[in-house]
C-alpha positions, -999 to 999 in steps of 0.1 A, spaced: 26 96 -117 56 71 -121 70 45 -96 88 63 -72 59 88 -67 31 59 -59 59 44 -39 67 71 -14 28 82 -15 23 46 -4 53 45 19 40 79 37 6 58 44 18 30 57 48 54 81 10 69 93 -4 32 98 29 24 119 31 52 140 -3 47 151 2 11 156 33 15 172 59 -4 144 89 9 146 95 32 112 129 11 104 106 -19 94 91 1 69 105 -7 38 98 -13 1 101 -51 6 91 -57 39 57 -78 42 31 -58 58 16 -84 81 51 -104 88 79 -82 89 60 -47 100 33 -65 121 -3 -45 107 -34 -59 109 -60 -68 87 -80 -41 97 -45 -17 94 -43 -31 56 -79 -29 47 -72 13 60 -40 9 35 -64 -2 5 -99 20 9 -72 49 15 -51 47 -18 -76 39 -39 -91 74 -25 -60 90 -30 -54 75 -66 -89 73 -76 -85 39 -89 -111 6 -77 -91 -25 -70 -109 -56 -66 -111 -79 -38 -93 -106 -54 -61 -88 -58 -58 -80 -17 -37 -115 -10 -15 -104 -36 -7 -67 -20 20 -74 6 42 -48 6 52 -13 -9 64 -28 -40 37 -52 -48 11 -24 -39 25 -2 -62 23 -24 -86 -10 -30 -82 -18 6 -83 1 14 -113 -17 -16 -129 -53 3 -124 -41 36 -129 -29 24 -165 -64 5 -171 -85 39 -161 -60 60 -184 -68 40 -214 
C-alpha cells in the first residue's frame, strides 16, 4: 500500500468522523490539524486511531498519539508500522 492509498483510506475516515460531527468536509485536508483546524474531539481521534489500526492491521503505541495530527502525519505513522510488521 503506498502513500496516497493510506492517505485517502485515512482521509475517507476522518470525511466519516466529520460528517457525524458536523465539520464541514472543506476543512478536511491533508494538513489541516485534527483538533484545531477541523474541530474533532479526543474521543473523535481515539475512533480515528482504534479504526485504522483495524483497517491496517498495525499496533501503534500510545506514545506516538501527540504526534498524529493530521492526514499526513498519520500516514506517516501508519506507513512507519506497516514497514516494521513487513520486515
Amino acid at each position: 500500500m503506498d502513500n496516497s492509498e493510506v492517505k485517502g483510506t485515512i482521509r475517507e475516515l476522518i470525511i466519516e468522523i466529520a460528517e457525524d460531527m458536523d465539520i464541514e468536509e472543506d476543512k478536511v485536508t491533508d494538513t489541516a490539524h485534527f483538533i484545531e483546524d477541523m474541530g474533532l474531539d479526543s474521543m473523535a481521534l481515539l475512533e480515528v486511531l482504534a479504526t485504522m489500526e483495524k483497517k491496517f492491521g498495525v499496533s501503534i503505541p500510545e506514545s506516538e498519539f501527540p504526534n498524529i495530527t493530521s492526514i499526513d502525519k498519520c500516514a506517516v505513522t501508519v506507513e512507519k508500522y506497516l514497514s516494521e510488521k513487513q520486515s
